[in-house]
N, C-alpha and C positions, 0 to 999 in steps of 0.2 A: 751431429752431436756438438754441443758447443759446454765448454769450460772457461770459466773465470777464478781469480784469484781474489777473495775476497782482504782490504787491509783496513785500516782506519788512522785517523789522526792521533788517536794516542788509546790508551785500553780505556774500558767504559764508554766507546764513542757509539756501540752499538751492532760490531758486528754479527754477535748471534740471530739478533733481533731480526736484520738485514737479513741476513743468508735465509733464515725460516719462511720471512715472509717472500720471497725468490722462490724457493721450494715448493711452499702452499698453493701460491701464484700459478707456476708454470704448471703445477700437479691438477689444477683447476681447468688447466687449457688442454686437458687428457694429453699432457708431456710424461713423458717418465722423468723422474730427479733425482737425486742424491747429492747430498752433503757430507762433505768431510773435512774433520778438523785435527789434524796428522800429529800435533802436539800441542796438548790441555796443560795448563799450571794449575794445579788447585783440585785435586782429584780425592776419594773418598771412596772406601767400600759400601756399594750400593745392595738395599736389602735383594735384587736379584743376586748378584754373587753370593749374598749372604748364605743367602738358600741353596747355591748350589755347591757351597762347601771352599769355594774359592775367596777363600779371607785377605789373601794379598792382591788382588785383580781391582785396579781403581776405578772409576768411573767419573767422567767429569759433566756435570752440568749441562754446559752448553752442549756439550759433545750428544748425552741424551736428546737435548731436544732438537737436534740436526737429527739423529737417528729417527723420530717421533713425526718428523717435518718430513721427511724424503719418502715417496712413492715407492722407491722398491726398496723392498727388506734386505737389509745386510747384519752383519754380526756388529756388534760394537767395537772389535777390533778393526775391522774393517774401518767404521767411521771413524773411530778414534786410536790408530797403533799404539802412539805413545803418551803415554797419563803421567803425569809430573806431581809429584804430592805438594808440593808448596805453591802458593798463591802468587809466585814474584815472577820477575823477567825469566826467559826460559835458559838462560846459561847459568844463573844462580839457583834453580830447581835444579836443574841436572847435574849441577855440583852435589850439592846436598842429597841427590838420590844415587852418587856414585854413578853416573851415565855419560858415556861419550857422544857429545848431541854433533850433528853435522848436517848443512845441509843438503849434503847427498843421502844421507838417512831417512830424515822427513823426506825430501821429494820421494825415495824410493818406497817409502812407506805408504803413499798415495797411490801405490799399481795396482794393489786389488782393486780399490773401490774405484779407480779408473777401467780396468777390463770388464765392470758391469755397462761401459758403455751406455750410462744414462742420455738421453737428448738434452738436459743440462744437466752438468756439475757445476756444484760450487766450492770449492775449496778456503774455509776459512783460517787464516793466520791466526797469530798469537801476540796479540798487543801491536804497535805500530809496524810500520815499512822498516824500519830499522832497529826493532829491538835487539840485540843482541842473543844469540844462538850458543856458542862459546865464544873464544878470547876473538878470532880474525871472523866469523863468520856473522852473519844477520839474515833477520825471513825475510829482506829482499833478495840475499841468493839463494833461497830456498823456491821464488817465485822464477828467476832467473833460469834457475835448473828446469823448471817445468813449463815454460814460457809460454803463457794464459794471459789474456787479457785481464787487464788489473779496475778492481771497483773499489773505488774509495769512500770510507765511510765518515763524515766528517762531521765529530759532536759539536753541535751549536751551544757554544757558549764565549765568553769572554776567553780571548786569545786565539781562535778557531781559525782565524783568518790567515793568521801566520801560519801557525800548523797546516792548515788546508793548502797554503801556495809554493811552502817548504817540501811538503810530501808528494807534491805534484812535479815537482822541479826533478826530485829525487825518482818519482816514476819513471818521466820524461828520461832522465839522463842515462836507465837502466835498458832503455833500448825495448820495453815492452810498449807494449797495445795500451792507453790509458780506455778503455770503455767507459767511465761514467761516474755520477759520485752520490752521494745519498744525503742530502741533508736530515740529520735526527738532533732534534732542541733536547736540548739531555738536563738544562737547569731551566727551573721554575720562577728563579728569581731575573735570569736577563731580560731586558727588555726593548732589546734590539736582534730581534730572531728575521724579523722581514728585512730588516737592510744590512744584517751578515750573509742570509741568501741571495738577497740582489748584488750586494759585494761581488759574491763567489759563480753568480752566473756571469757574471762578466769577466772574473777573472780566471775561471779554469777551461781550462782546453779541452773539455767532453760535458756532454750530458747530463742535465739531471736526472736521475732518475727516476728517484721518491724521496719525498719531503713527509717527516713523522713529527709530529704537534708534541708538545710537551702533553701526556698522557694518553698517548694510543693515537689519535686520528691520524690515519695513512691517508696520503696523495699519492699514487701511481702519478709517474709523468712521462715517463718514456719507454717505451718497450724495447728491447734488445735483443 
């Protein structure tokens, strides 16, 4: 069985995108998978709840299609415990929904869909390596608590390089596994996406793994 921690350079850099296509990926190489994303910002009653009469039960997005992506069926709670109604950092949602967020919570909230014992999990975060959790915490001690090898997902665009070397450092300094990083070109107007990736193979300390084109075209590059 192997688990990873999925983060990114900053939110929007692409980690749904990433964790599904890992899911699909390994589910294709008759692996069993599962994804979990232990806390959603930005959630909404989804017309299944609708129907089953549960009008306060939120569902988030991404969190769906990690559940949609993974090989074995789990409950939505499972893949996603906790659903945050606002679209912002996860310490200003959890304010605003009255919740005491921590990251012994999240990590502990990953046991279930950990004891399904997939041959990979992926576990994805909630905006960057350090977003903020409440006032002292952040989802790097959330990854800290549950100590996975860490995959960095790093949106190509303008500024990416900083972010990409920062976030690494920040890995690095936490004493985890850095496994690997993902280049995903997220804007249509850069025009230096090959020599930010050549940048970044030279400058980080793990593997690429997969390189995603602005509008869909996937390169697998390294299997892990």
């Amino acid at each position: 069985m192997k688990q990873y921690f999925i983060t990114s350079t900053d939110t929007d850099a692409g980690k749904t995108f990433t964790t599904c296509y890992f899911l699909k990926y390994f589910k294709q190489a008759h692996c069993t998978t599962l994804g979990l994303k232990p806390v959603a910002c930005g959630g909404a009653c989804s017309e299944a709840c609708s129907e089953k009469g549960t009008h306060n039960q939120l569902h988030n997005d991404d969190a769906l299609l990690l559940q949609q992506a993974s090989s074995i069926t789990a409950d939505y709670d499972v893949i996603n415990p906790i659903t945050l109604s606002s679209a912002c950092s996860p310490h200003i949602a959890a304010r605003h929904d009255h919740i005491a967020l921590t990251a012994k919570k999240i990590a502990d909230a990953c046991q279930p869909g950990l004891q399904k014992k997939a041959d990979y999990t992926f576990i994805e975060g909630a905006g960057g390596w350090l977003v903020p959790i409440n006032q002292q915490e952040t989802m790097r001690d959330v990854a800290v608590l549950l100590q996975y090898p860490v995959i960095l997902v790093v949106g190509i665009r303008l500024g990416c390089l900083n972010h990409a070397l920062l976030t690494q450092q920040a890995i690095i300094e936490s004493g985890l596994p850095f496994a690997g990083w993902v280049a995903n070109c997220v804007d249509p107007h850069h025009a230096f996406y090959s020599d930010d990736i050549a940048t970044l193979l030279d400058k980080l300390n793990a593997p690429l793994l997969l390189t995603r084109a602005y509008g869909g075209e996937v390169t697998f590059m390294n299997v892990f």
